[in-house]
C-alpha positions in Angstrom: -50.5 78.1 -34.1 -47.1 77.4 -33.5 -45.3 79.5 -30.5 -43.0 82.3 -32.0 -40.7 82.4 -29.3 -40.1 78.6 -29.4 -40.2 79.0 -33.3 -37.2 78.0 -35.4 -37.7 81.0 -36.9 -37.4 83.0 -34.2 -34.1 80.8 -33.0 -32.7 81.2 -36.3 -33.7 84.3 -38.6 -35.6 86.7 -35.9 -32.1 86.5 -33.3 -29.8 86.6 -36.2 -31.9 90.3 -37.4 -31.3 91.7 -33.7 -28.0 90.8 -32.8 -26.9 94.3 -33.5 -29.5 96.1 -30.9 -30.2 93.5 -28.5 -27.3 93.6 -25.5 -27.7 89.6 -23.7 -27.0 89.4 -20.4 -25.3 86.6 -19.1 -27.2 83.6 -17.7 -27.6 83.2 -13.9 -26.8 87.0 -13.3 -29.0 89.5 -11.9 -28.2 92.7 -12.3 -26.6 94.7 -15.6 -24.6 97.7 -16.1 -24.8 99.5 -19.6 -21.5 101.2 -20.1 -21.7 104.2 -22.8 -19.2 106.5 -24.7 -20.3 110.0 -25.2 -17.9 109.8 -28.3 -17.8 106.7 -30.2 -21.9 106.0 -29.0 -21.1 102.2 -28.7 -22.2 100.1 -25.7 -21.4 97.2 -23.9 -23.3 95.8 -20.9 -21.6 94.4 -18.2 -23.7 91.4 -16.0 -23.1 90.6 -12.4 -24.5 89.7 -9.0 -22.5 92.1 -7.0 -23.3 95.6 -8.3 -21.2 98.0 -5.8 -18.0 95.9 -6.7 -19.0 95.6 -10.9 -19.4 99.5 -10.6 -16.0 100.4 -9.3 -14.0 98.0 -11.3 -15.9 99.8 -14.6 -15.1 103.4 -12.6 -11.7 102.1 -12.1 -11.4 101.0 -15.6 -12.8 103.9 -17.5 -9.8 105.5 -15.6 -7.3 103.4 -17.1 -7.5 102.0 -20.6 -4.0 100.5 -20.4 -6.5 97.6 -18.7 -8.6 97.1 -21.4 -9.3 94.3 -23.0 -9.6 94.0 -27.1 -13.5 94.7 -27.0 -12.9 98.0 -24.9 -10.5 99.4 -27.2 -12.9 98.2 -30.2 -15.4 100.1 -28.7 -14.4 103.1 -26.3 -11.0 104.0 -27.9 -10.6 107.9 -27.5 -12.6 107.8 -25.1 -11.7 109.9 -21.8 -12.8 109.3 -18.1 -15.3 111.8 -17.5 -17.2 111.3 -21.3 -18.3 107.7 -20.2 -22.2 107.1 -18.8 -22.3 103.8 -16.7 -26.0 102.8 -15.9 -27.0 100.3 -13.4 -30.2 98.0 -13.5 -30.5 96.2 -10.3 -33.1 93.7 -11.7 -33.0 92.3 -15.0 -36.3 91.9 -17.0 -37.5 91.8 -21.0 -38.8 96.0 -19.7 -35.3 96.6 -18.9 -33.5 95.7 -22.5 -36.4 97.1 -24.0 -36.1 100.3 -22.3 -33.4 100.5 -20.3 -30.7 99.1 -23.1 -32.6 101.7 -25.8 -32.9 104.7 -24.3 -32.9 106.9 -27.3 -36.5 106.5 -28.4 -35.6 105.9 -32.4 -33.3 103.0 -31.1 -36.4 101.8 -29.4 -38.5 102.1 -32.2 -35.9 100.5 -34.6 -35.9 97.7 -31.9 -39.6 97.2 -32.0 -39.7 97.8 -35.6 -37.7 94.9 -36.4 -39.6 92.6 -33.8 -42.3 93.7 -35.9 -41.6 93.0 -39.3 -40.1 89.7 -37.8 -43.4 88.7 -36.0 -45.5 89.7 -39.1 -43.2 87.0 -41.4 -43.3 84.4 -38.9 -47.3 84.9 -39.4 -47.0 85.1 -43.2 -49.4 88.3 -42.5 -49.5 90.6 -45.9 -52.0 92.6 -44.5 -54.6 95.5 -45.9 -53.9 98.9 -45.6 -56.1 98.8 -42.4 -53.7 96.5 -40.9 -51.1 98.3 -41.7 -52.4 102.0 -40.6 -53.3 100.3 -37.2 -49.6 98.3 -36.8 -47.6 101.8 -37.9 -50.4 104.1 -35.5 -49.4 101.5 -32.6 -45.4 101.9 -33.3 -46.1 105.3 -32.9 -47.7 105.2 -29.7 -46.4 102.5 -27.9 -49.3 102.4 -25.6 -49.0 99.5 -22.9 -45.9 98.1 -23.8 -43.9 96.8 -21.4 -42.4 93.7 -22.0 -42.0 91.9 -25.8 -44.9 89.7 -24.8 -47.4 92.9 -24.8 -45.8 93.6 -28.2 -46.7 90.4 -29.3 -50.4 90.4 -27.6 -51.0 93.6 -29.3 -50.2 93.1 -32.5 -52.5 89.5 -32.4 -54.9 91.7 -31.4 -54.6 94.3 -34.5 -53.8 91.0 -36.8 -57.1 89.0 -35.5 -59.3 92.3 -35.7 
């Protein structure tokens, strides 16, 4: 069976359906910085290799919006200093934009749901109730997932049952 992740589907349709909850880091960076207003409830990640300095240039910024760029003021206008949340993640992994990007656990869900429903097209699964009892128990639970690959593991597993 062909590979989903080297899939033209999953180049094509699958990245397309998760632009909108999936935050990329930039290539050849380590570490990320999630930057969040308490009032609008948009995001933006920030990558870099040198955390200390990334972090006060976001601290400095949050304290001066006349230094914003377009995207900022897209997504943090009236937004004050002190009703920002900056996280750092000093190592980037698939765990860390699954959980640390998604935080909220319905925006994880929603996440996993569509990786899902994308997975289950790509294997031109319309299952059985069974099936899909056992896929919507496991969304639930969540048990053992760490990475997207474990996703994908155990769902083959519930699919091949």
């Amino acid at each position: 069976m062909e590979d989903f992740f080297n899939s033209n589907f999953f180049q094509e349709q699958f990245i397309e359906d998760l632009k909108e909850t999936l935050h990329e880091l930039t290539p050849g960076y380590h570490h990320g910085i999630r930057v969040e207003s308490k009032v609008t409830g948009n995001v933006w990640i920030s990558s870099t290799n040198n955390l200390t300095q990334r972090l006060q240039r976001l601290n400095y910024l949050t304290n001066h919006p006349e230094q914003w760029t377009g995207i900022w003021h897209e997504l943090f206008d009236g937004t004050e200093s002190d009703q920002f949340k900056i996280e750092e993640f000093p190592e980037i992994s698939t765990f860390m934009l699954v959980e640390g990007c998604f935080q909220v656990s319905e925006e994880k869900r929603k996440f996993l749901r569509t990786l899902t429903r994308n997975y289950l097209i790509f294997r031109e699964r319309k299952d059985d109730q069974n099936s899909k009892e056992a896929i919507k128990q496991f969304l639930k639970d969540l048990t053992g997932v760490t990475s997207i690959s474990t996703l994908i593991e155990q769902l083959d597993q519930i699919l091949d049952a």
